[in-house]
N, CA, C and O atoms as a MOPAC input file, in Angstrom:
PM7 MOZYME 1SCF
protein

 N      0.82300 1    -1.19300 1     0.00000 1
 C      0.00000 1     0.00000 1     0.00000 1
 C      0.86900 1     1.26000 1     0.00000 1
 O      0.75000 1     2.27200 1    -0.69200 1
 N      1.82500 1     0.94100 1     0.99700 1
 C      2.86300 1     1.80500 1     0.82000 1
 C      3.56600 1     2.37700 1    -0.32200 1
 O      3.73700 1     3.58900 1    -0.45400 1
 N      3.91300 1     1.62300 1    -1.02500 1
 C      4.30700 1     1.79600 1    -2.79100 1
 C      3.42300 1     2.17800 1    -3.03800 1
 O      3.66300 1     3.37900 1    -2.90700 1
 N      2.46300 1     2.11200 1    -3.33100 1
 C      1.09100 1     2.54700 1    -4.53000 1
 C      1.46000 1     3.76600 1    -4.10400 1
 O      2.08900 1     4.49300 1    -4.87300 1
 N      1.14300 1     4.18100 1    -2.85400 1
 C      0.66100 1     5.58100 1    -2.75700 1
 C      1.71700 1     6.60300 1    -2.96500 1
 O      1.49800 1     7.73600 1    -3.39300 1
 N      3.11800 1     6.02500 1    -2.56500 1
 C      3.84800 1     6.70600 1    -3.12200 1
 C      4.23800 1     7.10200 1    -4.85100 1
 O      4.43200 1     8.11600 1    -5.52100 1
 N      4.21400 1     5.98600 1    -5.00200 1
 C      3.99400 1     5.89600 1    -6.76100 1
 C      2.80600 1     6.70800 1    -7.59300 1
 O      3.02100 1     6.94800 1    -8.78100 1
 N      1.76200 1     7.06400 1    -7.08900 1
 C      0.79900 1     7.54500 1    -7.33400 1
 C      1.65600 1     9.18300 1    -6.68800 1
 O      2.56400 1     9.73900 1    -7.30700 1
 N      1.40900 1     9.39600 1    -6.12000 1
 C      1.99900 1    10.77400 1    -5.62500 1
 C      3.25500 1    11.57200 1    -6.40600 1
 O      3.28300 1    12.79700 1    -6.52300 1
 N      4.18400 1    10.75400 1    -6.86700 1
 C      4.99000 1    10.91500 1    -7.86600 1
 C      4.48200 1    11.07000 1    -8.94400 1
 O      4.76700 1    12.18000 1    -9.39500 1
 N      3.56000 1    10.21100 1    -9.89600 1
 C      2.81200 1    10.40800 1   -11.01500 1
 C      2.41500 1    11.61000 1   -10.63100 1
 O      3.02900 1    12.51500 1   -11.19800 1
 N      1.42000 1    12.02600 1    -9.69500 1
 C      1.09600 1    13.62400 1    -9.83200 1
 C      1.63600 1    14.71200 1   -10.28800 1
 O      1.42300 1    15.60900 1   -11.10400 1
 N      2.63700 1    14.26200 1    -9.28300 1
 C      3.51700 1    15.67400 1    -8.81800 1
 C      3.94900 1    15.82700 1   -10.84000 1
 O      3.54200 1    16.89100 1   -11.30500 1
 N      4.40100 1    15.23900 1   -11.49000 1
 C      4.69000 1    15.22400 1   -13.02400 1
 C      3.53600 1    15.97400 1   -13.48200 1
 O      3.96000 1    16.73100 1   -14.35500 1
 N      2.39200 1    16.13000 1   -13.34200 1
 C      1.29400 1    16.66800 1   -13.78700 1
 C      1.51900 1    18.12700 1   -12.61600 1
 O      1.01400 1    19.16700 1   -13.03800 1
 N      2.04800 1    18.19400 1   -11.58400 1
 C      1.83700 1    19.04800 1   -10.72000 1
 C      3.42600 1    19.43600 1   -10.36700 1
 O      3.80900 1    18.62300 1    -9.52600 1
 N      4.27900 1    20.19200 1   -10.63500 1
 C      5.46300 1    20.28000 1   -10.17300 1
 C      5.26700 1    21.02700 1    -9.02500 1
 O      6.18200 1    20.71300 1    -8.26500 1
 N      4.39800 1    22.03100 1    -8.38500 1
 C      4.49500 1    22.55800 1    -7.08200 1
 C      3.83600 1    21.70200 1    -6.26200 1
 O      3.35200 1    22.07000 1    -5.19100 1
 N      3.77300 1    20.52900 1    -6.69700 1
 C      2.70900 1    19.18500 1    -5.36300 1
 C      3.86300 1    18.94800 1    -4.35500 1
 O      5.05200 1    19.17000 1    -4.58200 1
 N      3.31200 1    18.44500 1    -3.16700 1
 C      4.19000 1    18.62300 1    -1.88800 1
 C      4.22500 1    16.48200 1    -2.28300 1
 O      3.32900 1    15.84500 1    -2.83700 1
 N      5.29600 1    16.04800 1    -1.85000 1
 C      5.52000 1    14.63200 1    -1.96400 1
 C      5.25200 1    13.86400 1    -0.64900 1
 O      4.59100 1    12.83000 1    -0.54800 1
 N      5.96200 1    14.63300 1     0.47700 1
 C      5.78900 1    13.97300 1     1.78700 1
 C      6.91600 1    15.07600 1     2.43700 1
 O      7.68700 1    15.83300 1     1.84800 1
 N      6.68200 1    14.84600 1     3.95000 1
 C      6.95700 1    15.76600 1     5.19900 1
 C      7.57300 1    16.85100 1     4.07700 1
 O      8.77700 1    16.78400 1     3.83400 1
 N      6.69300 1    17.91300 1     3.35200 1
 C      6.34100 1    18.86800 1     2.98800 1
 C      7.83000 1    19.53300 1     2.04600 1
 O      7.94900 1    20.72400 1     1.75800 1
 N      8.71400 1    18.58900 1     1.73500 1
 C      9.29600 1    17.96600 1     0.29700 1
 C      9.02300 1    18.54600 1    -0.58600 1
 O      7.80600 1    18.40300 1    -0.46800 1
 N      9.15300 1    19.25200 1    -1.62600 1
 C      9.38000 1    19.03400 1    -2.81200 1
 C      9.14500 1    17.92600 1    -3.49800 1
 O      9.16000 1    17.03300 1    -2.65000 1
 N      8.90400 1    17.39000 1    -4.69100 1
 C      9.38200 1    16.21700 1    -5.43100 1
 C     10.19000 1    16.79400 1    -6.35200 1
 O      9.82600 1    17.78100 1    -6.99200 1
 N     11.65100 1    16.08700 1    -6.53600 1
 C     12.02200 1    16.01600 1    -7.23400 1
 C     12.08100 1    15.69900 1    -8.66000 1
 O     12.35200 1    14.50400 1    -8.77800 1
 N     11.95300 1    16.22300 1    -9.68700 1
 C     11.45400 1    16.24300 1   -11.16100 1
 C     12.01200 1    14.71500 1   -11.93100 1
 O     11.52700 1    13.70200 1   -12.43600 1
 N     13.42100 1    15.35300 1   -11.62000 1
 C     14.26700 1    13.73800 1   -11.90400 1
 C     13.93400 1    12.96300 1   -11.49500 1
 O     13.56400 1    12.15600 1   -12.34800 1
 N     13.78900 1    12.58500 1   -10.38400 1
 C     13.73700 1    11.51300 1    -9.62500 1
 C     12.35900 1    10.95400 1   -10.08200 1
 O     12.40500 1     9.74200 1   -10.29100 1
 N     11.33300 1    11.44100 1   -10.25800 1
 C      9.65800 1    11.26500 1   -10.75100 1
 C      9.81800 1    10.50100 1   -12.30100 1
 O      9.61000 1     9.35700 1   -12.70500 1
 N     10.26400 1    11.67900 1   -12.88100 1
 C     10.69500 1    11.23100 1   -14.34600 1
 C     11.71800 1     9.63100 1   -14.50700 1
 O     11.50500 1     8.80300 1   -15.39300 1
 N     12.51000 1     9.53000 1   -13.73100 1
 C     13.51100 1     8.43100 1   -13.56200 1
 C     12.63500 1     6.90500 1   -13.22300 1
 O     12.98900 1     5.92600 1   -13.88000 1
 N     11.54400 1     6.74200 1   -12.23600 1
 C     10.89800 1     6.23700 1   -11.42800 1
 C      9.82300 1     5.84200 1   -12.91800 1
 O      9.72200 1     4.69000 1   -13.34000 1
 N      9.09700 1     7.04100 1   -13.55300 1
 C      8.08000 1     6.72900 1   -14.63000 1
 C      8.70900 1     5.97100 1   -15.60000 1
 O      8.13500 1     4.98900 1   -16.07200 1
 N      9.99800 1     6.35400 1   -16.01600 1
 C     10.54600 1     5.97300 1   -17.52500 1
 C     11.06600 1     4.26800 1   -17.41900 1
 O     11.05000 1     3.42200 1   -18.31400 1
 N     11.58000 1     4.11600 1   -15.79100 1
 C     11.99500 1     2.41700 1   -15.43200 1
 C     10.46900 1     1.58300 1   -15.32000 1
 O     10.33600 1     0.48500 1   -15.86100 1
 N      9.21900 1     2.31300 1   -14.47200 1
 C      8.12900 1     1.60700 1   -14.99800 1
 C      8.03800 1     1.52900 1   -16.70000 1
 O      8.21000 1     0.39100 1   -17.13600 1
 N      7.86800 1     2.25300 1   -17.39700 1
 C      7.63400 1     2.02000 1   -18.77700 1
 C      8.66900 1     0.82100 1   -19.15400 1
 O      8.23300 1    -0.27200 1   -19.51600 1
 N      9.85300 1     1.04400 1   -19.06600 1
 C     10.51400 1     0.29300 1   -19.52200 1
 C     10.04200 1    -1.24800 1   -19.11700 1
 O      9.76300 1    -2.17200 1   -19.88100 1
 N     10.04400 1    -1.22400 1   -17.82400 1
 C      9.42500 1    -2.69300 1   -17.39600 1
 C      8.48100 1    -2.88700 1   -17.91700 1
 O      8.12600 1    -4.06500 1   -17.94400 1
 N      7.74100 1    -2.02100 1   -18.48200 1
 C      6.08000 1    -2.67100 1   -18.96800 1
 C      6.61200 1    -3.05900 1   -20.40700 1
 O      5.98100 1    -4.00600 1   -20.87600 1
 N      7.28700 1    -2.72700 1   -20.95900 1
 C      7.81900 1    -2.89900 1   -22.68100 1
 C      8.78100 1    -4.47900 1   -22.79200 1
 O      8.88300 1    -5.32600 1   -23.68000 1
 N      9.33000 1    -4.34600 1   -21.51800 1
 C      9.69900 1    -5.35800 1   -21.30100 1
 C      9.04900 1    -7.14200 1   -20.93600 1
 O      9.27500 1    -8.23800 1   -21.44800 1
 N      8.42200 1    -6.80100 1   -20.12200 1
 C      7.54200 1    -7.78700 1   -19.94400 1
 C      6.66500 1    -8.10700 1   -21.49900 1
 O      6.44900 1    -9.27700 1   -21.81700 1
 N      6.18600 1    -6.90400 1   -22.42900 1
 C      5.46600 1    -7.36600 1   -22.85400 1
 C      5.89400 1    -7.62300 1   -23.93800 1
 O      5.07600 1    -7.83500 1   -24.83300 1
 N      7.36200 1    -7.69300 1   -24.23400 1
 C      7.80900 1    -8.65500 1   -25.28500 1
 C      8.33100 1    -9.89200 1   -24.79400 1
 O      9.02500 1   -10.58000 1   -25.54200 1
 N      8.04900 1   -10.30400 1   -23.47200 1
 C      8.71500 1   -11.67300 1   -23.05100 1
 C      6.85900 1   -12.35000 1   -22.84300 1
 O      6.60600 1   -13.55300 1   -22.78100 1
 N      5.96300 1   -11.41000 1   -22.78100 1
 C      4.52000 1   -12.14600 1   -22.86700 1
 C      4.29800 1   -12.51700 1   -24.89700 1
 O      3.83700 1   -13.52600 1   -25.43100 1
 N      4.79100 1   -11.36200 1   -25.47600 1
 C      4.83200 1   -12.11900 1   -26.48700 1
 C      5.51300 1   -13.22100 1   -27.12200 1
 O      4.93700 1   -14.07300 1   -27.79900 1
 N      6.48100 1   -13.19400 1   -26.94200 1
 C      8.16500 1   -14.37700 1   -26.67900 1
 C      7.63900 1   -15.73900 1   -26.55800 1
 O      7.85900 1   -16.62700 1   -27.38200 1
 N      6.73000 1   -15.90300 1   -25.18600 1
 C      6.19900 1   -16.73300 1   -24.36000 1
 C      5.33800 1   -17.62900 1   -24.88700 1
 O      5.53100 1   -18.79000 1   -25.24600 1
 N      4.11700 1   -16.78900 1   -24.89400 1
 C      3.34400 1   -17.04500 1   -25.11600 1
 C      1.67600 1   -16.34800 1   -25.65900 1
 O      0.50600 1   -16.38800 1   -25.27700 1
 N      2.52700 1   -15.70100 1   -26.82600 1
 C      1.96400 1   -14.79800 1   -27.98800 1
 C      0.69500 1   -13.95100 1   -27.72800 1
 O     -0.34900 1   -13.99500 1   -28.37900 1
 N      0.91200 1   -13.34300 1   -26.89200 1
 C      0.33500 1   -12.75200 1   -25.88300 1
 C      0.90200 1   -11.02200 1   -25.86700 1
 O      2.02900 1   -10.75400 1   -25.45100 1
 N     -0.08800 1    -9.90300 1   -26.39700 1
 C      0.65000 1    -8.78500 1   -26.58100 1
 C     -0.51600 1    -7.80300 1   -25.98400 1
 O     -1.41800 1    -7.25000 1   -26.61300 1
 N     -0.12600 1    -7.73200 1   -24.08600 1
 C     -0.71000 1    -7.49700 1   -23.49400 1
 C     -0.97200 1    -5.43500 1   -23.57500 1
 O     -1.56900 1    -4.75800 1   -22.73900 1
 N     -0.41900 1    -5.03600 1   -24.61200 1
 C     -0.45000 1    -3.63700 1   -24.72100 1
 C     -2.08100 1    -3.43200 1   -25.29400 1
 O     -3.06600 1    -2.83700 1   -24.85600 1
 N     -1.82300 1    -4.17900 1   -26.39000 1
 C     -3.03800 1    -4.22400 1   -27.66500 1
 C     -4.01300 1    -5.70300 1   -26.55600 1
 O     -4.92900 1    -6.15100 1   -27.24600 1
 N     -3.97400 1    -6.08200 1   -25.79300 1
 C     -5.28400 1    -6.72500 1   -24.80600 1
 C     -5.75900 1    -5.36500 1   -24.14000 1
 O     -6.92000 1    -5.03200 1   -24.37500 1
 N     -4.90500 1    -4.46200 1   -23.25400 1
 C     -5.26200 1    -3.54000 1   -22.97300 1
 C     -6.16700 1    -2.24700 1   -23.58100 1
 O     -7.23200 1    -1.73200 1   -23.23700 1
 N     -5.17500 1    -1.98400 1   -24.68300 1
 C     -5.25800 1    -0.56300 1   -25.17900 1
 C     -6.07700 1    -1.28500 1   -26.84900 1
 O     -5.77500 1    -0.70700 1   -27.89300 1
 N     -6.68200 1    -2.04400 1   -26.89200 1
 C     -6.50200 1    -2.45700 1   -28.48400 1
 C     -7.42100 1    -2.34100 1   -28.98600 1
 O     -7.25300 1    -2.44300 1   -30.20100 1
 N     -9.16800 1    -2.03300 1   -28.51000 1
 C    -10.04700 1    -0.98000 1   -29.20100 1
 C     -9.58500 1     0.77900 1   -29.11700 1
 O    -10.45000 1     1.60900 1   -29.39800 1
 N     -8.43300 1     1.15600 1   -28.78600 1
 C     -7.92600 1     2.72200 1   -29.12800 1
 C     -6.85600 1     2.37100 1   -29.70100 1
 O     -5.93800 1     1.98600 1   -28.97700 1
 N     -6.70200 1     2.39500 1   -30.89400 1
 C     -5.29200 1     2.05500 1   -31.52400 1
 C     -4.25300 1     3.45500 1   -31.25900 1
 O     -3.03200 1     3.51200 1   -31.40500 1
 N     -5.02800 1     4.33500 1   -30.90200 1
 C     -3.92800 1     5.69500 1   -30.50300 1
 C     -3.53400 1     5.77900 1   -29.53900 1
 O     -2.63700 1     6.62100 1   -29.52000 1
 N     -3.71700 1     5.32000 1   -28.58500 1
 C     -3.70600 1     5.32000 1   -27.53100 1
 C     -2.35600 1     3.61400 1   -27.23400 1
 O     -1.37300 1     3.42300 1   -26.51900 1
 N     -3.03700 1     2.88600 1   -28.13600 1
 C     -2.12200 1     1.85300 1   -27.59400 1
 C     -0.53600 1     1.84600 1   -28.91100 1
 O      0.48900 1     1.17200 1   -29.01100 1
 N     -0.98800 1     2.68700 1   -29.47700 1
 C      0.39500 1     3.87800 1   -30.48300 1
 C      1.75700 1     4.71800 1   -29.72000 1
 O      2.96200 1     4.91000 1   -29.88200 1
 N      0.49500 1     5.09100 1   -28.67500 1
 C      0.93200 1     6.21900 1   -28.02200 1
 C      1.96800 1     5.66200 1   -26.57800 1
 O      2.75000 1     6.43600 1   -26.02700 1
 N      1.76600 1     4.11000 1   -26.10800 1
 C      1.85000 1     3.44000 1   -25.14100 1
 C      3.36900 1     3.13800 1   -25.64700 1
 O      4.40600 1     3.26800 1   -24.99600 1
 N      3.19500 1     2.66200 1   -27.10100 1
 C      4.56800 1     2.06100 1   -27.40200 1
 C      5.53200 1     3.70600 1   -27.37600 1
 O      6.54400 1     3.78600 1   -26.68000 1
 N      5.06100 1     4.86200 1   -28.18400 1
 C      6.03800 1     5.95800 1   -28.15700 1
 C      6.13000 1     6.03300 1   -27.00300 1
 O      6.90900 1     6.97600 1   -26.86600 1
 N      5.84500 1     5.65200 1   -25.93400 1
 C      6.47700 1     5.88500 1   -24.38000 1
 C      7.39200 1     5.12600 1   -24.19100 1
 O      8.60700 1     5.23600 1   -24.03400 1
 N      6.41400 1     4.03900 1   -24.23400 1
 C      7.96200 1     2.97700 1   -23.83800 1
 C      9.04900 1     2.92000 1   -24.24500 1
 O      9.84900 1     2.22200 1   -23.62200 1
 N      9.56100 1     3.75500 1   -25.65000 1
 C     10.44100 1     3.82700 1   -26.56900 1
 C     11.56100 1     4.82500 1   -26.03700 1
 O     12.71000 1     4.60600 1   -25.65200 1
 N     10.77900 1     6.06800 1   -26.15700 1
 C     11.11700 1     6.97900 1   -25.59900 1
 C     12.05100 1     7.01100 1   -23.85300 1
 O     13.07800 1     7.57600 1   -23.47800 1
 N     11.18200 1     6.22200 1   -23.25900 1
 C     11.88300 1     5.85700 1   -22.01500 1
 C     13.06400 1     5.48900 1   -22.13900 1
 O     14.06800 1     6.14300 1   -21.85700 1
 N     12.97900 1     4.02800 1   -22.72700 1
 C     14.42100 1     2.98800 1   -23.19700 1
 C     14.93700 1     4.02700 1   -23.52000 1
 O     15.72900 1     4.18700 1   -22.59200 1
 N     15.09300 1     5.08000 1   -24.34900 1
 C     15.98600 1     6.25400 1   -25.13900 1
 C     16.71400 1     6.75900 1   -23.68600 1
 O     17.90800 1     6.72500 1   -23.38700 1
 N     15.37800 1     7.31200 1   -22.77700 1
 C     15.36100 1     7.67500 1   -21.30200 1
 C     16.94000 1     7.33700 1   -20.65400 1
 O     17.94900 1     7.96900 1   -20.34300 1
 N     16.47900 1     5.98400 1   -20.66900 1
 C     17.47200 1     5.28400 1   -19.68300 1
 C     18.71300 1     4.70300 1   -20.02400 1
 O     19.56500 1     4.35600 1   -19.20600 1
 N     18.81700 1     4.57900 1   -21.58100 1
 C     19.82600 1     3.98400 1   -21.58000 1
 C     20.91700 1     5.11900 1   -21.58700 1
 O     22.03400 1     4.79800 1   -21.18200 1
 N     20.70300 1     6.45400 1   -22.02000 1
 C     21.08100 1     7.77200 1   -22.21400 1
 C     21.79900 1     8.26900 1   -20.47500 1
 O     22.94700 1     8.58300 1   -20.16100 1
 N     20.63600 1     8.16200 1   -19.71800 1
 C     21.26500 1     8.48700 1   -18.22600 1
 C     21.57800 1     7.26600 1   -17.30900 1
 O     21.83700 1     7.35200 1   -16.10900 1
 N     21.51600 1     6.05500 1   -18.07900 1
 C     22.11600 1     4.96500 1   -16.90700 1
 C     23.48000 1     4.97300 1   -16.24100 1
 O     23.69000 1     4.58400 1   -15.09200 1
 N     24.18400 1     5.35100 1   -16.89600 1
 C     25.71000 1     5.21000 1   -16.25200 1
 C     25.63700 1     6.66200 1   -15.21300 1
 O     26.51000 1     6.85300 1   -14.36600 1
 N     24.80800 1     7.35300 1   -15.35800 1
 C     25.21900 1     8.23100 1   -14.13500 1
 C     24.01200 1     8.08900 1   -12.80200 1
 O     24.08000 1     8.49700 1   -11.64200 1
 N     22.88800 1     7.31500 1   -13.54800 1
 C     21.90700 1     7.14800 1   -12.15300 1
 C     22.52000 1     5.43400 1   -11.66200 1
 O     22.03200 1     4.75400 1   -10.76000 1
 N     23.22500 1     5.20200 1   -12.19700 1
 C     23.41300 1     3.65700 1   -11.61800 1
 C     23.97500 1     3.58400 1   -10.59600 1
 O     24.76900 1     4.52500 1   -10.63000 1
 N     24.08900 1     3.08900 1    -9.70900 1
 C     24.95900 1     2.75900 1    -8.25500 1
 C     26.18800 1     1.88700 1    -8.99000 1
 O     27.22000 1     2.55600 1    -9.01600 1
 N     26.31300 1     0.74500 1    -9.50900 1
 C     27.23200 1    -0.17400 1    -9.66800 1
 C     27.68600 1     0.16400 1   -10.78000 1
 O     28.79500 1    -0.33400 1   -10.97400 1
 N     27.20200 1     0.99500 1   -11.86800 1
 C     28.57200 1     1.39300 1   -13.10900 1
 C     29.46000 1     2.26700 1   -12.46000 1
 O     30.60800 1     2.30700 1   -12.90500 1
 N     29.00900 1     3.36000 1   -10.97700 1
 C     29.66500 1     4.05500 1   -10.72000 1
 C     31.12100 1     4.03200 1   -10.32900 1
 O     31.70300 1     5.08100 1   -10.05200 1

């Protein structure tokens, strides 16, 4: 429960940059953005090992009467991977 709500509070604050995060914090922009782009990535991920698997392309189960929308799902996830692979060596603990 703990996660959700934090995770949810972060999603905001991206829609809200003056949102308070906790004991009256700031959120950090990076850190929000960093947190969204590794979910995406995990979701892009998984859902080429659900297709891999067992042909199963849980974007288009989801999103697959809005084809713009489930268009729009992949330019995220893309975009992220761009995200992360771009700032991994300096947010990583162990390349450091």
């Amino acid at each position: 429960m703990y996660y959700t709500t934090n995770c949810a509070r972060l999603a905001f604050s991206l829609l809200n940059p003056y949102a308070k995060y906790s004991k009256g914090k700031g959120v950090n922009f990076m850190k929000a953005l960093h947190i969204v782009t590794f979910i995406l990535v995990l979701v892009g991920a998984l859902n080429w090992g659900f297709v891999a698997l067992f042909s199963f392309n849980l974007v288009s189960a989801v999103f697959g009467s809005m084809p713009e929308l489930e268009k729009l799902v992949y330019v995220l996830v893309a975009a992220s991977a761009v995200y992360v692979f771009v700032s991994h060596k300096k947010d990583c603990k162990i390349c450091k």
